[in-house]
mmCIF file of the N, C-alpha and C atoms, coordinates in Angstrom:
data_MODEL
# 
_entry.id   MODEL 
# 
loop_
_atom_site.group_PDB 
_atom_site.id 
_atom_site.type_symbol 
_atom_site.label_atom_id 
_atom_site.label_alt_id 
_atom_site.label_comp_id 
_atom_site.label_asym_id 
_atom_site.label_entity_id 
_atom_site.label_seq_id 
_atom_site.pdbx_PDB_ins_code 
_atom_site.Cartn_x 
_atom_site.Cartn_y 
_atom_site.Cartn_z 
_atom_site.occupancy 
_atom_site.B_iso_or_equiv 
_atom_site.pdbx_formal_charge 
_atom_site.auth_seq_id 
_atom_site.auth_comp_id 
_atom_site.auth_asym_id 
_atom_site.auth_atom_id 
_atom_site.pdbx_PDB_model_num 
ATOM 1   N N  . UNK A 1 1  ? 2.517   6.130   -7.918  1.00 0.00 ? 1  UNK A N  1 
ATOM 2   C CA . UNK A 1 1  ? 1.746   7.162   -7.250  1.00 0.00 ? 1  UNK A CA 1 
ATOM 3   C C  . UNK A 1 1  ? 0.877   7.888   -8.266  1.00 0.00 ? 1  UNK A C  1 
ATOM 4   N N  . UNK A 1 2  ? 1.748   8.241   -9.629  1.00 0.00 ? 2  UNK A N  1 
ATOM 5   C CA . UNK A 1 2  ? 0.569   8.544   -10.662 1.00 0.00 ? 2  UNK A CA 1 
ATOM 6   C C  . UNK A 1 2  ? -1.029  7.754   -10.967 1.00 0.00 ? 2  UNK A C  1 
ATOM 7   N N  . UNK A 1 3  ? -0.399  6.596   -10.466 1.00 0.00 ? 3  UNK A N  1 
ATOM 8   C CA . UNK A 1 3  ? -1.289  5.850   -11.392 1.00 0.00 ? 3  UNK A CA 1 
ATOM 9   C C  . UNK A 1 3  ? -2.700  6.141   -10.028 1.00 0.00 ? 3  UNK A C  1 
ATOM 10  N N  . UNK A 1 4  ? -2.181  5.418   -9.074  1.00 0.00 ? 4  UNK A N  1 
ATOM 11  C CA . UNK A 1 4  ? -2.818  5.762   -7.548  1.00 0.00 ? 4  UNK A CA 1 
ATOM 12  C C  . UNK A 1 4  ? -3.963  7.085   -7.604  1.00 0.00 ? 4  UNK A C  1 
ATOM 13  N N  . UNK A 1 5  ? -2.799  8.128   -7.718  1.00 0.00 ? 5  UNK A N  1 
ATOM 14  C CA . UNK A 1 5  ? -3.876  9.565   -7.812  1.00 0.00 ? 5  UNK A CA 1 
ATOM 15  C C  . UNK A 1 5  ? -4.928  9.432   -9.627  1.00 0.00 ? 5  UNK A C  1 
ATOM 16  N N  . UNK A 1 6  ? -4.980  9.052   -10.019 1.00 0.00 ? 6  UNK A N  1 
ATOM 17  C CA . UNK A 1 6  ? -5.372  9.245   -11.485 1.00 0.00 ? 6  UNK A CA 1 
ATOM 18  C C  . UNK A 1 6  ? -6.520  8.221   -11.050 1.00 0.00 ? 6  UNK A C  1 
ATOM 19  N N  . UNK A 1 7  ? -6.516  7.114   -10.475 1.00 0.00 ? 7  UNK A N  1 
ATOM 20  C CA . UNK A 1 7  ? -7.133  6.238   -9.687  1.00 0.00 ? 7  UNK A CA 1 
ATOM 21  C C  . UNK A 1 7  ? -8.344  7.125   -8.945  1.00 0.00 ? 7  UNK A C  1 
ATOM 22  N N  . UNK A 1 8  ? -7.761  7.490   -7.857  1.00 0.00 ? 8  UNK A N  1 
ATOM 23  C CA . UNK A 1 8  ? -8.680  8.302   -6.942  1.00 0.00 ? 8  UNK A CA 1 
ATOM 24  C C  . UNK A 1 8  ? -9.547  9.679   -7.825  1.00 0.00 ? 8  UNK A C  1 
ATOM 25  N N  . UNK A 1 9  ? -9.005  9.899   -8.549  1.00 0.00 ? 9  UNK A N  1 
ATOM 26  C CA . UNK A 1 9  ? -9.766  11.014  -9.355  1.00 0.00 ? 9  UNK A CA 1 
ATOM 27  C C  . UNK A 1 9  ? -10.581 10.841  -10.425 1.00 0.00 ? 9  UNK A C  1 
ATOM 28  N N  . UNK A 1 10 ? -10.604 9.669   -10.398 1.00 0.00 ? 10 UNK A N  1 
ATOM 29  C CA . UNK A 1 10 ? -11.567 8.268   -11.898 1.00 0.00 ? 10 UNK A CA 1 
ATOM 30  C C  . UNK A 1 10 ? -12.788 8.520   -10.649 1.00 0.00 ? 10 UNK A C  1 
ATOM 31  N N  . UNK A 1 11 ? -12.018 7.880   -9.300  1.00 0.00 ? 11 UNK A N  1 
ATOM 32  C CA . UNK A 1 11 ? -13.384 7.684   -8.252  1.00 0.00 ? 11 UNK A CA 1 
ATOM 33  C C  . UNK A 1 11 ? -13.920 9.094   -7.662  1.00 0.00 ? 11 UNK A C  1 
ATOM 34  N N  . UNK A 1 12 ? -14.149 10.557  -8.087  1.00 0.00 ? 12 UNK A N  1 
ATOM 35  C CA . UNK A 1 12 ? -14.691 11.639  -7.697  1.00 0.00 ? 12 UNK A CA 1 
ATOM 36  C C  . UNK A 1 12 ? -13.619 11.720  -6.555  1.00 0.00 ? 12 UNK A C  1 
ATOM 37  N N  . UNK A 1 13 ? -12.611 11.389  -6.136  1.00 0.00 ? 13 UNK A N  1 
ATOM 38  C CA . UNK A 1 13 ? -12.068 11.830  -4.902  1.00 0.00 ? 13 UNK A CA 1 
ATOM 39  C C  . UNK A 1 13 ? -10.674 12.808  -5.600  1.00 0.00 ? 13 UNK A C  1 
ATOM 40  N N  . UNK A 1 14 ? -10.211 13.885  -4.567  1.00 0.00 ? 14 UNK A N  1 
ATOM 41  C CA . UNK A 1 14 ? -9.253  14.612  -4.843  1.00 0.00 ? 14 UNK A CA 1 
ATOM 42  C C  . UNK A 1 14 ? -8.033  14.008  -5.174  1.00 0.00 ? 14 UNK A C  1 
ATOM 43  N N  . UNK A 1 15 ? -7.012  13.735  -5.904  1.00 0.00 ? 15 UNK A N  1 
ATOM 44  C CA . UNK A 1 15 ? -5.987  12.937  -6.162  1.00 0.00 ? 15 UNK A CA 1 
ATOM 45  C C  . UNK A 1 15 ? -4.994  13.587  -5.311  1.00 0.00 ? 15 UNK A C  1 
ATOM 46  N N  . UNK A 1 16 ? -5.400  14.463  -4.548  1.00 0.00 ? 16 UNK A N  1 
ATOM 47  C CA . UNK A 1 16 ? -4.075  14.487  -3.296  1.00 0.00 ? 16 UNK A CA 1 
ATOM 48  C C  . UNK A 1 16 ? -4.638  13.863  -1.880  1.00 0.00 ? 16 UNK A C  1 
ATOM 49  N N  . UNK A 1 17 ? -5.967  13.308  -2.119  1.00 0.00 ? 17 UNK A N  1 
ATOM 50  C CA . UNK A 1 17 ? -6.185  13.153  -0.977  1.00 0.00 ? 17 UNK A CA 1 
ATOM 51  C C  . UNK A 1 17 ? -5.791  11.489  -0.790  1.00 0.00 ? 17 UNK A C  1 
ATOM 52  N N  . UNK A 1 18 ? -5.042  11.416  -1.525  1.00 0.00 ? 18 UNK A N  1 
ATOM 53  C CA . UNK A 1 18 ? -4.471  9.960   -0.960  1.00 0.00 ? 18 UNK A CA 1 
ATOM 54  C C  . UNK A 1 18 ? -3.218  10.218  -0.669  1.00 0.00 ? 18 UNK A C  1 
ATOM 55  N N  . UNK A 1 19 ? -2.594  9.341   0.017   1.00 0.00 ? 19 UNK A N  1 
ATOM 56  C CA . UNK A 1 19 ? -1.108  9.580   0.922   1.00 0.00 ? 19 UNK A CA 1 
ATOM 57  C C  . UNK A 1 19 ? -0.601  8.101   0.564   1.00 0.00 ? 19 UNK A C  1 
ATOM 58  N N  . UNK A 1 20 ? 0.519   8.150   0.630   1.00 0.00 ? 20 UNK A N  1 
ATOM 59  C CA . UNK A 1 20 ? 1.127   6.913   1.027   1.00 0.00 ? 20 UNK A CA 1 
ATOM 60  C C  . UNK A 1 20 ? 2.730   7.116   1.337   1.00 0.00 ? 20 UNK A C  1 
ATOM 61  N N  . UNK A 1 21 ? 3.131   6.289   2.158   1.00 0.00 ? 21 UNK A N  1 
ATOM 62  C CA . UNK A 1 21 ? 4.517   6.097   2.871   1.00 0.00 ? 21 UNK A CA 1 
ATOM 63  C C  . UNK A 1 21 ? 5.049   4.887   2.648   1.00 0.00 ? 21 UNK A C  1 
ATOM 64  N N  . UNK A 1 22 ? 6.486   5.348   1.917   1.00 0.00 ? 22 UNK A N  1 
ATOM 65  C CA . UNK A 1 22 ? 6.849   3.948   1.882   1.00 0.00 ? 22 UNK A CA 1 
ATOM 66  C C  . UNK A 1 22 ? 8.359   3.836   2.531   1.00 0.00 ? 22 UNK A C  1 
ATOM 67  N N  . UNK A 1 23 ? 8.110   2.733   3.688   1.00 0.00 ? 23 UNK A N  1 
ATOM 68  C CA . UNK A 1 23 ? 9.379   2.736   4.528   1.00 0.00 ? 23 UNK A CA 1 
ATOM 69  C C  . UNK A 1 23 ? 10.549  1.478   4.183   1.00 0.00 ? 23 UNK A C  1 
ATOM 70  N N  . UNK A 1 24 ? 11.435  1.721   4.378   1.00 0.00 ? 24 UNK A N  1 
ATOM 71  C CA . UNK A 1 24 ? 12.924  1.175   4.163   1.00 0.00 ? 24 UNK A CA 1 
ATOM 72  C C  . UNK A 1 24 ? 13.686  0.663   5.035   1.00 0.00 ? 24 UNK A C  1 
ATOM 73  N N  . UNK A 1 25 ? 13.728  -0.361  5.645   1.00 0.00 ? 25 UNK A N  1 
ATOM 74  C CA . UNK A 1 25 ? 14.703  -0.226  6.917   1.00 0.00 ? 25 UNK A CA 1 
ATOM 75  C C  . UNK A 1 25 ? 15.340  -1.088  6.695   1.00 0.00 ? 25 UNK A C  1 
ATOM 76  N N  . UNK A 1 26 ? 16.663  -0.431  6.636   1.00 0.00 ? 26 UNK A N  1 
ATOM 77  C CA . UNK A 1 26 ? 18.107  -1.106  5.682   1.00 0.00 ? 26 UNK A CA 1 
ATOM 78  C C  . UNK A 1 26 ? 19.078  -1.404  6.635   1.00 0.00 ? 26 UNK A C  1 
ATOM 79  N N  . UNK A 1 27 ? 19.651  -2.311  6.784   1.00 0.00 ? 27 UNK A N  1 
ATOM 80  C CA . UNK A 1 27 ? 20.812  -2.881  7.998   1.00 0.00 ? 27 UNK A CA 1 
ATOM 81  C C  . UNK A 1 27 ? 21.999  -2.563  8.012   1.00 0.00 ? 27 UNK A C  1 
ATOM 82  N N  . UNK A 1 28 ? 22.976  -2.215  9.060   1.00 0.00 ? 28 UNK A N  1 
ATOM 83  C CA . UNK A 1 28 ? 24.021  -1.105  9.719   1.00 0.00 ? 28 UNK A CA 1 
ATOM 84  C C  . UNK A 1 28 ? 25.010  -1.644  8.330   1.00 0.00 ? 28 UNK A C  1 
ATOM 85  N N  . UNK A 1 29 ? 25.169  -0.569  7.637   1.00 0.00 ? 29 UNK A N  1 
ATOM 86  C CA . UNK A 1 29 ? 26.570  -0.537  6.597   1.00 0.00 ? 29 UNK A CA 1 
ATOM 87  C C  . UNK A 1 29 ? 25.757  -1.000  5.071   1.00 0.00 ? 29 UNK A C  1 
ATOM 88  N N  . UNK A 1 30 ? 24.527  -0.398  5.437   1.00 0.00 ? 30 UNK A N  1 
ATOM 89  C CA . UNK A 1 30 ? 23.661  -0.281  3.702   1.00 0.00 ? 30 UNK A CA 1 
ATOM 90  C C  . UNK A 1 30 ? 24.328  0.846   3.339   1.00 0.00 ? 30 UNK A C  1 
ATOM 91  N N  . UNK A 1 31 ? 24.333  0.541   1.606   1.00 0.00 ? 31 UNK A N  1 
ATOM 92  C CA . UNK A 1 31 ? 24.438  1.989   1.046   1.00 0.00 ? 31 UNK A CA 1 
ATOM 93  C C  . UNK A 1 31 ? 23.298  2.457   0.501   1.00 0.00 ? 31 UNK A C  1 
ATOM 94  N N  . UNK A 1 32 ? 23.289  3.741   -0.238  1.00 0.00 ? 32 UNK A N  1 
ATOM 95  C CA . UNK A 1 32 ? 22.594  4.363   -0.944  1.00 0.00 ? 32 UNK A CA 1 
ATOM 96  C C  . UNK A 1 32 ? 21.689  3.900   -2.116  1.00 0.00 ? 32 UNK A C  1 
ATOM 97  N N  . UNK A 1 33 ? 22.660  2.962   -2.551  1.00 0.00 ? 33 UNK A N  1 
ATOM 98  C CA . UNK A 1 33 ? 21.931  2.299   -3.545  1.00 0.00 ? 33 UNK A CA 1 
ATOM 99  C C  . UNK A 1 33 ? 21.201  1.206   -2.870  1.00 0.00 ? 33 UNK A C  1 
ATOM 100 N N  . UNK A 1 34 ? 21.496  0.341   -1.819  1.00 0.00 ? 34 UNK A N  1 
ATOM 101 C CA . UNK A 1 34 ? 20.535  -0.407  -1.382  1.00 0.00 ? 34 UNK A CA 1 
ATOM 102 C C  . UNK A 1 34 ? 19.561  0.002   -1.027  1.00 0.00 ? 34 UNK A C  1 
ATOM 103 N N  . UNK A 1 35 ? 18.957  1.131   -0.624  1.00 0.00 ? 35 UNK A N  1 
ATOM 104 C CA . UNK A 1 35 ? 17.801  1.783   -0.425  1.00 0.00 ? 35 UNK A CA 1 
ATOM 105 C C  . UNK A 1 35 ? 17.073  1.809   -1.811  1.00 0.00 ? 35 UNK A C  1 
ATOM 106 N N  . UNK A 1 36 ? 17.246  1.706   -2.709  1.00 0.00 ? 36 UNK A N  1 
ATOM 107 C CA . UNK A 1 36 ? 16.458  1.888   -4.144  1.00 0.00 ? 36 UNK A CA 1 
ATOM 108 C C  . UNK A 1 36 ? 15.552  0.358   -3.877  1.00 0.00 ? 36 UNK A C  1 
ATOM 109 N N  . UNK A 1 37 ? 13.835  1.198   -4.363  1.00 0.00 ? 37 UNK A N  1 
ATOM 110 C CA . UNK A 1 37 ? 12.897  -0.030  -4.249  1.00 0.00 ? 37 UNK A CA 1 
ATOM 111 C C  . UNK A 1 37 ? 12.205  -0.049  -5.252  1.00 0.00 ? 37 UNK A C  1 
ATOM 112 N N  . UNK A 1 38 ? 11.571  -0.990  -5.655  1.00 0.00 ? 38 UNK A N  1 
ATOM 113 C CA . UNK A 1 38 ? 10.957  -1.070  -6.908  1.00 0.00 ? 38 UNK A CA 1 
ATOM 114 C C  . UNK A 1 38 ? 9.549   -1.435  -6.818  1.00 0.00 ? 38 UNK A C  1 
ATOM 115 N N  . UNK A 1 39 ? 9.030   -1.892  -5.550  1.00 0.00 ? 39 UNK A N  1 
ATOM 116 C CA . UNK A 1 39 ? 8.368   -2.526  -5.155  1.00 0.00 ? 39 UNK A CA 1 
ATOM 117 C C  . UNK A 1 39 ? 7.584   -2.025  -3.729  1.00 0.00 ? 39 UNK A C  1 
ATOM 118 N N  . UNK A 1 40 ? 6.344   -2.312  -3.436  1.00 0.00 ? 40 UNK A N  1 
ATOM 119 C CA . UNK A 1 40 ? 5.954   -1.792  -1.970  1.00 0.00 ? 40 UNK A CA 1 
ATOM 120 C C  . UNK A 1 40 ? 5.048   -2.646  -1.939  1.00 0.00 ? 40 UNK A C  1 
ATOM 121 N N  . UNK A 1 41 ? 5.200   -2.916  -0.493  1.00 0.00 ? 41 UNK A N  1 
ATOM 122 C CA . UNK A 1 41 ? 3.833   -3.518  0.269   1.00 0.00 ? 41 UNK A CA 1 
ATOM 123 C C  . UNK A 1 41 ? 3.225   -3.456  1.038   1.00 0.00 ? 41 UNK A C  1 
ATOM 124 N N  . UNK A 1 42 ? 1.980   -3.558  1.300   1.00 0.00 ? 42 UNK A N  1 
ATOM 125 C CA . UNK A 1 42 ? 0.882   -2.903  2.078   1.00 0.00 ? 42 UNK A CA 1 
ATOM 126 C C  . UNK A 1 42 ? 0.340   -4.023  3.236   1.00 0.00 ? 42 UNK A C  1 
ATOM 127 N N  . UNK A 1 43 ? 0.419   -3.991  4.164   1.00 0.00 ? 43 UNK A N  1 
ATOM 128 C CA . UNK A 1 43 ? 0.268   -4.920  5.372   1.00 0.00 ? 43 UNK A CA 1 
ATOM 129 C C  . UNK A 1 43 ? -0.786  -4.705  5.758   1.00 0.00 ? 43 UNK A C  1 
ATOM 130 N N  . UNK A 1 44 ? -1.596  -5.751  5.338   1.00 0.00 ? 44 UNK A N  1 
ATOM 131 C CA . UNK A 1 44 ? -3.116  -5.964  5.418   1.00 0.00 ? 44 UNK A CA 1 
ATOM 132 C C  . UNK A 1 44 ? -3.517  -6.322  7.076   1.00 0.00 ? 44 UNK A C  1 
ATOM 133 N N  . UNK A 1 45 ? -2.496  -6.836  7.485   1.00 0.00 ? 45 UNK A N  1 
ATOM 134 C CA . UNK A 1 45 ? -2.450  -7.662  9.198   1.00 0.00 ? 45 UNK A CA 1 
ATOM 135 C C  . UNK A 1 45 ? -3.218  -6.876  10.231  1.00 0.00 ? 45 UNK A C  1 
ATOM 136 N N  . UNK A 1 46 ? -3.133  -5.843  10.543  1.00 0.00 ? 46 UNK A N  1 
ATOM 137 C CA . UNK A 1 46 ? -3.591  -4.958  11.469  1.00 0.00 ? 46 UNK A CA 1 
ATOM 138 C C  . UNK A 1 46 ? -5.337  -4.503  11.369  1.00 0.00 ? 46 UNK A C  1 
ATOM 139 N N  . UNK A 1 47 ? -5.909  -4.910  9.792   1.00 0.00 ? 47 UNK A N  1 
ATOM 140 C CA . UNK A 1 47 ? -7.099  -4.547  9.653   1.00 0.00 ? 47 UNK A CA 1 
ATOM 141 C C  . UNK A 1 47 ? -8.348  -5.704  10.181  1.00 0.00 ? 47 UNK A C  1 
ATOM 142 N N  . UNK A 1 48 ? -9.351  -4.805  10.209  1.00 0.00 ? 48 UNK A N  1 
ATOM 143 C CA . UNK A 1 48 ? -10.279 -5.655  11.277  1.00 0.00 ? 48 UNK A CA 1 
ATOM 144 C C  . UNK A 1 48 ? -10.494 -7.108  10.327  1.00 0.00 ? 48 UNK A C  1 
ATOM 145 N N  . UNK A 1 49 ? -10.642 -8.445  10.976  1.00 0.00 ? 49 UNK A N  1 
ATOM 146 C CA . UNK A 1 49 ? -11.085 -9.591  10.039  1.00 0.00 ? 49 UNK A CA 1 
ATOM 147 C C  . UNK A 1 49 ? -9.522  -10.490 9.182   1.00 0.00 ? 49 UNK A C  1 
ATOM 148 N N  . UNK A 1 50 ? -8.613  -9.522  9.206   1.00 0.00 ? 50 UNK A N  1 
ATOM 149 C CA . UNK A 1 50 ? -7.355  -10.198 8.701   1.00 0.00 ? 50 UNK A CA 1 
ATOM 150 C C  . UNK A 1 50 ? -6.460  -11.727 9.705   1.00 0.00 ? 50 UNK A C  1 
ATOM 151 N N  . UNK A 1 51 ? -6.563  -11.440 10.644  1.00 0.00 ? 51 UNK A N  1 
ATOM 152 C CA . UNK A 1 51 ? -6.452  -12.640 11.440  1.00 0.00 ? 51 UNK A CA 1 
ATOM 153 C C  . UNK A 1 51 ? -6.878  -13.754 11.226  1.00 0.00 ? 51 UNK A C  1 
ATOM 154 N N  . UNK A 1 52 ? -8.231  -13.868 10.851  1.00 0.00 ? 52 UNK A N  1 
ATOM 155 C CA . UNK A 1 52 ? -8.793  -14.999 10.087  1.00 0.00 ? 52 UNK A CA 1 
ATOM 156 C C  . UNK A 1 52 ? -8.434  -15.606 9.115   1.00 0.00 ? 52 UNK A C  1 
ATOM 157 N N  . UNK A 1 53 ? -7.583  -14.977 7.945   1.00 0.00 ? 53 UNK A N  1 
ATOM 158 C CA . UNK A 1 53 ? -6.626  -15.462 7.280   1.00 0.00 ? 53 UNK A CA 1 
ATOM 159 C C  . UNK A 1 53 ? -7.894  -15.979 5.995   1.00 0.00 ? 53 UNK A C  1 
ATOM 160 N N  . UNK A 1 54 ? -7.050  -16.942 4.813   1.00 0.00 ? 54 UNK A N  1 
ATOM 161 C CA . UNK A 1 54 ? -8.296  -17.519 4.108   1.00 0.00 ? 54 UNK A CA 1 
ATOM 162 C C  . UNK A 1 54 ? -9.143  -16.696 3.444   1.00 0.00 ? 54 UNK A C  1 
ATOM 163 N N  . UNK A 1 55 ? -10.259 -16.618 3.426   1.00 0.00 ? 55 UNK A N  1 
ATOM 164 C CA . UNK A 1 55 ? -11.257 -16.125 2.517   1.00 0.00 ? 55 UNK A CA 1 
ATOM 165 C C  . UNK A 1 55 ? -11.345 -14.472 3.194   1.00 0.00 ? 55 UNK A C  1 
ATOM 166 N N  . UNK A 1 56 ? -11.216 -14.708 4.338   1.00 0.00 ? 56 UNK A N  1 
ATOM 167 C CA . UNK A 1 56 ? -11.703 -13.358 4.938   1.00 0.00 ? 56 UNK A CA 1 
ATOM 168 C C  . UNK A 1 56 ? -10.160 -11.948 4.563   1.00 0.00 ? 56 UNK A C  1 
ATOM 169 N N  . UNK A 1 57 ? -8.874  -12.545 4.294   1.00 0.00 ? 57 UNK A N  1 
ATOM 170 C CA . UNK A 1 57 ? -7.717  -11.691 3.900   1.00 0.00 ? 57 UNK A CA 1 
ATOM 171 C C  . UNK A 1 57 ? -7.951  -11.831 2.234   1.00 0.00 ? 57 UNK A C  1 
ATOM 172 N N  . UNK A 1 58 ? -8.211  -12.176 1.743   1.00 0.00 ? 58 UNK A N  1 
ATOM 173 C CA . UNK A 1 58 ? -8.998  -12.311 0.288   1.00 0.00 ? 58 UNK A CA 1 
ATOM 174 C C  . UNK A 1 58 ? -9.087  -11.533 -0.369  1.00 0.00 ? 58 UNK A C  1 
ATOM 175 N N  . UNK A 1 59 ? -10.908 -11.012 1.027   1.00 0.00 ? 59 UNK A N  1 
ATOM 176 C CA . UNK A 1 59 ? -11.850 -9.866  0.440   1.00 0.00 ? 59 UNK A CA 1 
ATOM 177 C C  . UNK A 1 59 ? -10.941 -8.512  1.431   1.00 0.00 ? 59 UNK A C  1 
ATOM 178 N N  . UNK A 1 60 ? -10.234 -8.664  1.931   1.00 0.00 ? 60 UNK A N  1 
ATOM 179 C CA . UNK A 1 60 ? -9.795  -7.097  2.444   1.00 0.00 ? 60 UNK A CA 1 
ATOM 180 C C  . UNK A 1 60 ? -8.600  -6.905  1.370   1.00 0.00 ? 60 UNK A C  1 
ATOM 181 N N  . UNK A 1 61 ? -7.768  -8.084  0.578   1.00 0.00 ? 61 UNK A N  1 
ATOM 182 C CA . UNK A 1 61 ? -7.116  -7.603  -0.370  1.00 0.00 ? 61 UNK A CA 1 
ATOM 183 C C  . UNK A 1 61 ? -7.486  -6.834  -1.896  1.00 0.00 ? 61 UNK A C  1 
ATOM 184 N N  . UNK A 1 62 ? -8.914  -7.283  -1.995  1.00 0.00 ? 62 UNK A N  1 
ATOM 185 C CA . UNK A 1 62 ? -9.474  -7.113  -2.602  1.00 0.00 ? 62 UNK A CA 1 
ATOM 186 C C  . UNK A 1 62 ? -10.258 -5.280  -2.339  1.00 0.00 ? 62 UNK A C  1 
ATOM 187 N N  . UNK A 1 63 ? -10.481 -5.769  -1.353  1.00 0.00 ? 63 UNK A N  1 
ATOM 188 C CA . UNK A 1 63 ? -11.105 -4.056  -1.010  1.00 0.00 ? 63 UNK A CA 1 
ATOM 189 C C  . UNK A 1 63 ? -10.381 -2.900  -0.586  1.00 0.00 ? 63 UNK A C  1 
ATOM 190 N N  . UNK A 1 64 ? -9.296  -3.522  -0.520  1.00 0.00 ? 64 UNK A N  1 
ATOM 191 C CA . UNK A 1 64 ? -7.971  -1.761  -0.263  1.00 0.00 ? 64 UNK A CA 1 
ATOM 192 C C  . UNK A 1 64 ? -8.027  -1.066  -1.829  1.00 0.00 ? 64 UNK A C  1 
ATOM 193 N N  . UNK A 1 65 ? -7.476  -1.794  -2.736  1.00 0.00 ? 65 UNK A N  1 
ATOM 194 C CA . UNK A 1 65 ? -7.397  -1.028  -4.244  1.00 0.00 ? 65 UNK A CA 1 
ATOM 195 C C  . UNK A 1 65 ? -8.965  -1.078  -4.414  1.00 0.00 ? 65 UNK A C  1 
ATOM 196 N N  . UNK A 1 66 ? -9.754  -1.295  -4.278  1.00 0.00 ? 66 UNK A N  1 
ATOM 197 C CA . UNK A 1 66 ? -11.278 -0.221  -4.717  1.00 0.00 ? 66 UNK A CA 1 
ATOM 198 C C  . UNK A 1 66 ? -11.505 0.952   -3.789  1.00 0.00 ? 66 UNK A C  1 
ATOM 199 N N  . UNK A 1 67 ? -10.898 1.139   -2.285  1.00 0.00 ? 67 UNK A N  1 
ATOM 200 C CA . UNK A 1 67 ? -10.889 1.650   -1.805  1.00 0.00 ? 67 UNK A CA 1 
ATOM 201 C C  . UNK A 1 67 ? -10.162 3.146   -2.048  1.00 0.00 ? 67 UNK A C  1 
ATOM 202 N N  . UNK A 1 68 ? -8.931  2.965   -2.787  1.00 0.00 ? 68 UNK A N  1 
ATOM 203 C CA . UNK A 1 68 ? -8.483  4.054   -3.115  1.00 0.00 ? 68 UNK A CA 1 
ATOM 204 C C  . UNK A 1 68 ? -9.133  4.823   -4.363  1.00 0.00 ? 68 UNK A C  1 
# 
């Protein structure tokens, strides 16, 4: 998230004005420690052109991190 906001504030934008959520959904009789993540991922699927898959999920992977 440091790196993220330090990111957005390289690009003239406010470094709080980025958000992010990162969800967990852990199965009946997880513990505490199984919730520890090291890792996140961002589900490109829902954005316009991603269906197409191939060249066209590519350039939207490509354009989320310039985006921030």
């Amino acid at each position: 998230m440091e790196r993220l906001r330090a990111e957005a504030a390289a690009a003239g934008r406010g470094p709080d004005a980025i958000g992010a959520v990162l969800r967990v959904d852990l199965p009946p009789g997880s513990s505490t420690a199984d919730a520890a993540a090291t890792h996140a991922f961002v589900d490109l699927m829902y954005l316009p052109g991603a269906a197409a898959g191939g060249a066209a999920a590519l350039r939207l992977a490509e354009e989320v991190p310039a985006a921030v």
